[in-house]
C-alpha positions in Angstrom: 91.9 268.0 213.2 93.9 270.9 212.7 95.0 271.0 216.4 96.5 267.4 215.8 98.5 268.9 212.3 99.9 271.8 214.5 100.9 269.6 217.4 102.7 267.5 214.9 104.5 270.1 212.6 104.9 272.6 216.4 108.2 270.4 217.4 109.8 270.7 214.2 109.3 274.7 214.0 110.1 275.0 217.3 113.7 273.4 216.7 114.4 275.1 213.3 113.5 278.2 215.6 115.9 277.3 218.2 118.7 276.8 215.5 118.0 280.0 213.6 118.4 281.9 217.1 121.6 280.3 217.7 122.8 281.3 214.8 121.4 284.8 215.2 123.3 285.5 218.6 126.5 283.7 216.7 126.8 280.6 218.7 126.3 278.4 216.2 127.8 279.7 212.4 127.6 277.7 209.0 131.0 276.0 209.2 129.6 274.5 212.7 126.4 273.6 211.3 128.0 271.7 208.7 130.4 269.6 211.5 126.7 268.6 213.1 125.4 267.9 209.5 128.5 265.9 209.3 128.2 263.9 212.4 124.6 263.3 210.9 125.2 262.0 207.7 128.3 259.7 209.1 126.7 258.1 211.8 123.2 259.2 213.4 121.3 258.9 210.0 123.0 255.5 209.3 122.7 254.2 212.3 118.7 255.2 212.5 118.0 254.0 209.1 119.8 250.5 209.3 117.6 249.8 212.3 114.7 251.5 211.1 114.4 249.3 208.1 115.7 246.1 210.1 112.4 246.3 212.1 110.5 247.1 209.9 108.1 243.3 209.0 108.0 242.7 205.1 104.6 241.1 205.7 103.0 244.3 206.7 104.3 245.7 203.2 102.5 242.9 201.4 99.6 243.0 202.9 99.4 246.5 201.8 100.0 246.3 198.2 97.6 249.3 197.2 99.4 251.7 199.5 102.7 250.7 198.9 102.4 250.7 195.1 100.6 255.0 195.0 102.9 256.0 197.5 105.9 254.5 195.1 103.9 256.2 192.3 104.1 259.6 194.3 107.6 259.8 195.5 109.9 257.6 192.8 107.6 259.1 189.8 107.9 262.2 191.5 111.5 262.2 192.0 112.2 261.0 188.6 109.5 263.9 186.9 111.1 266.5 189.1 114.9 265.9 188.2 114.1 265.7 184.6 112.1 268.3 184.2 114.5 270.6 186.2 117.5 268.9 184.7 116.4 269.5 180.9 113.3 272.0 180.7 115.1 274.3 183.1 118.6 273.1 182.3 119.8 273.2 185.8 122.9 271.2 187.0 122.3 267.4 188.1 123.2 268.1 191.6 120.4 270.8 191.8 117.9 268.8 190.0 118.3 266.0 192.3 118.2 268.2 195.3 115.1 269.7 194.1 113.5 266.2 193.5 114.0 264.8 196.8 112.7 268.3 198.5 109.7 268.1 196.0 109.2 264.3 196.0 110.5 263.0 199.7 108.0 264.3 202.7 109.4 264.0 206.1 107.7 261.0 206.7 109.8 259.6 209.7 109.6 262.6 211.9 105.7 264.1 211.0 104.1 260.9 209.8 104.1 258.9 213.3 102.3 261.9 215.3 99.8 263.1 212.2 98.7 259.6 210.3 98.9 257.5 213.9 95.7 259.6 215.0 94.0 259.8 211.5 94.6 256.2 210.5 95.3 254.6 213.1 94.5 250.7 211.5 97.3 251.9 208.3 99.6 254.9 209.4 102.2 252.3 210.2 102.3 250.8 206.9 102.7 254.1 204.8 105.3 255.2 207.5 107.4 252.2 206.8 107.0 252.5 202.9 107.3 256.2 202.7 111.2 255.6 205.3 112.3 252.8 203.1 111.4 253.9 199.9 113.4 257.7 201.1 116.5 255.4 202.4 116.7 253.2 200.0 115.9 254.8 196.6 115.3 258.1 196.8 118.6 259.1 199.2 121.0 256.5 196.9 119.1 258.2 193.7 120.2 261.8 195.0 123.4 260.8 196.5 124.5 259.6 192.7 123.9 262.9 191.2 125.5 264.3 194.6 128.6 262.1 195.2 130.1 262.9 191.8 133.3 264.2 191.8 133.7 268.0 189.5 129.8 267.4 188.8 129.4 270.7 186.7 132.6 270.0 184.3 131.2 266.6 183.5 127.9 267.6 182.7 129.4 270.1 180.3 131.1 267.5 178.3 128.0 265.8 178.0 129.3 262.8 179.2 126.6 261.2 181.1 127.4 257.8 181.3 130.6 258.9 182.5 129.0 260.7 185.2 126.2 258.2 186.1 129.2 255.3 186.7 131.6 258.1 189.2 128.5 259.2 191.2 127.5 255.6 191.8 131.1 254.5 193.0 131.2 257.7 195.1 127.7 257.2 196.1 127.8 253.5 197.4 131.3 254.4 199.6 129.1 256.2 201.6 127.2 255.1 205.1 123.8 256.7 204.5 124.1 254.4 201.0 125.1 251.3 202.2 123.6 251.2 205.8 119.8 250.8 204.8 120.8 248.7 201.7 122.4 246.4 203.9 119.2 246.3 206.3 116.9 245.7 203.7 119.2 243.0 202.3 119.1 241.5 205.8 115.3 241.6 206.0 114.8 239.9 202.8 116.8 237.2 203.6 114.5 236.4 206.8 116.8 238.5 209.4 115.9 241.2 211.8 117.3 243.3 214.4 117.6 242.0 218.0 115.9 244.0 220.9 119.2 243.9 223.1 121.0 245.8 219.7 118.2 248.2 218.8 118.7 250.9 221.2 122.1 250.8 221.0 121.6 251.5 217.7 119.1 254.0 217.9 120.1 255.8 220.7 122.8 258.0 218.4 120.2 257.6 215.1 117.2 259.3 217.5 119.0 262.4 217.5 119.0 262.6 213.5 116.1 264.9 213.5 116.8 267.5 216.0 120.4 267.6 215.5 119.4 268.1 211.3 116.8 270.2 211.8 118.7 272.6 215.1 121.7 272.9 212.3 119.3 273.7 209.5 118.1 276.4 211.6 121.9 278.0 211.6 121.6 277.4 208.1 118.8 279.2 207.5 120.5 282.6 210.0 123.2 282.6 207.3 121.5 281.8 204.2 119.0 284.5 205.0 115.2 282.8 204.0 114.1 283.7 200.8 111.2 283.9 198.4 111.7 283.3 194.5 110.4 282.1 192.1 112.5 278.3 192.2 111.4 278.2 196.1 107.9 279.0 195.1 107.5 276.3 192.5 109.5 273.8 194.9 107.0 274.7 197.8 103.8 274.7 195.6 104.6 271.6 194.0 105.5 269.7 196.9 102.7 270.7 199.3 99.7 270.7 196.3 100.6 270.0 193.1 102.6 266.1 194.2 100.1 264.9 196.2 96.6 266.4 194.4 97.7 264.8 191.4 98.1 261.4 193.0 95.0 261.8 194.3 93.3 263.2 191.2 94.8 259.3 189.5 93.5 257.3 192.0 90.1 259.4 191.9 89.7 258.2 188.5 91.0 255.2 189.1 88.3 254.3 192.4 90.8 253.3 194.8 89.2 253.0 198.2 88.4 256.3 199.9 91.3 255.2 203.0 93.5 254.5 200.8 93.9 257.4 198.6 92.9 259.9 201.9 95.9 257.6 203.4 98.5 258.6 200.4 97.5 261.8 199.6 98.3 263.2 203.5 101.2 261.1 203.3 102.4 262.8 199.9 101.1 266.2 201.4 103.8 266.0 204.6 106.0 269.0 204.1 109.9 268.7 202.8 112.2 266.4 204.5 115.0 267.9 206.5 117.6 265.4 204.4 117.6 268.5 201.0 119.1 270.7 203.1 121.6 268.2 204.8 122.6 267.6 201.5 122.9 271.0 200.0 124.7 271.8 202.8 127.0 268.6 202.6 127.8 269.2 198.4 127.2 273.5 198.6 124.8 273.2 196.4 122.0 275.4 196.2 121.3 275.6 200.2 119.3 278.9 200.4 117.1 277.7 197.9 116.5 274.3 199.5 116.9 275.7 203.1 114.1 278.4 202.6 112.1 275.8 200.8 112.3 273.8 203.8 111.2 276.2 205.9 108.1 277.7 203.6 106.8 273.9 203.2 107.4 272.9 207.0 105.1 276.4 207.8 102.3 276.6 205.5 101.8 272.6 205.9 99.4 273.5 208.6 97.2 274.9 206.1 97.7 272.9 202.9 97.8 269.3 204.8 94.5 270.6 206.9 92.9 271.1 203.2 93.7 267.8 202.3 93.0 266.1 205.0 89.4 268.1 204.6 89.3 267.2 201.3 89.9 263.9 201.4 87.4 263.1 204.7 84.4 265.1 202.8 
């Protein structure tokens, strides 16, 4: 079992490796990183979520009501406990607080779930793969990107004017591809459209580089921010690899949800932080040591706190 989380998770370390020793022999810097991060948020990450969610059938999402509904539970009512209790117990800015919520809440379901839940549940790992990808693109990335988008974020919030600042992030927010791209898919879907074979790999073939290019320019990122460990990075990784996903389970314990089920959410939950914090604390400078060593402290110990879960959860 743990061979199968290391083989997973292996790939990912190995390119946030590869990216941290560019940027330690100075081939790669942080303004170049940010041009790739760039390239990524404009067009590969667009491009991979449209089809993504275009492909994705609705009636596998309804016939999986239980799932879809505790993995929504774990990442929008994390998201939405994370910001506000970052935003108003610990009176960071929104643009942290929303950063931190997606690093806590959002696992990086798209690139770790297909090679870790396809060989424990093979019958349901494509199910909470889909909903874990479209509930990140479309709710959780347009939720952050609000927060993110705004224009002179830290001003507004100190004139308290938050409806003010709620109505500029979405107008920023919407303008921008990573927004509107997976809206539109899902849009499409609903209406009884999907996307044609001889379009999806033209599609794809830019949006398949998403995760190395992210994760090789996270890895520059991380050369220049210089990893640390505090107290915010602690919290972030604890929360996100234990606390998120062993209180889900702990509710649906009490609640008797089948034993697949809540085993099936609770590794899905337990997935380490999604490259997409640090592609946007890079994108909007905000608070990109924090989230880039969080990234990297989650991604790492996952081999030992998803191996406890998954032992927890099969015993």
């Amino acid at each position: 079992m743990l061979d199968t989380i290391i083989t997973a998770l292996l790939p990912i370390v190995v390119t946030l490796l590869l990216g941290y020793f560019a940027g330690s022999r100075h081939e790669f810097n942080k303004d170049q990183a940010t041009v790739l991060n760039r390239m990524v948020m404009l067009y590969a990450l667009p491009l991979l979520l449209f089809s993504g969610i275009l492909s994705t059938p609705l009636t596998d999402i309804v016939k999986n009501a239980d799932v879809f509904l505790w993995v929504f539970i774990g990442m929008i009512g994390g998201f939405a406990a994370v910001f506000l209790i970052s935003f108003i117990l610990f009176k960071s800015s929104s643009r942290l607080a929303a950063l931190r919520a997606i690093a806590i809440a959002g696992p990086a379901v798209p690139f770790v779930g297909t090679p870790v839940l396809g060989v424990l549940f093979p019958a349901e790992a494509d199910i909470a793969i889909a909903v874990g990808s479209l509930l990140m693109n479309l709710i959780q990335v347009p939720l952050a990107l609000i927060f993110l988008a705004g224009s002179n974020n830290d001003s507004q919030k100190s004139n308290g004017n938050v409806f003010s600042i709620f109505i500029n992030s979405i107008k920023n927010s919407l303008i921008q591809p990573v927004v509107w791209a997976p809206i539109l898919a899902f849009i499409l879907l609903l209406i009884g459209l999907d996307m044609p074979k001889f379009l999806k790999g033209s599609f794809i073939l830019l949006g398949q580089a998403t995760g190395g290019v992210a994760l090789f320019a996270v890895g520059a990122v991380l050369y220049a921010q210089k990893i640390s460990v505090s107290v915010p990075v602690i919290i972030n990784v604890l929360s996100k690899n234990i606390v998120l996903p062993l209180v889900i389970l702990a509710m649906m314990i009490a609640l008797s949800i089948p034993h697949v089920e809540r085993s099936l959410v609770s590794v899905t939950l337990a997935i380490p932080t999604a490259s997409i914090a640090v592609i946007f604390a890079v994108e909007y400078k905000t608070g990109e040591q924090e989230m880039a060593s969080t990234l990297f402290w989650s991604t790492i110990l996952s081999v030992i706190t998803m191996g406890g879960f998954i032992w927890l959860t099969s015993s």
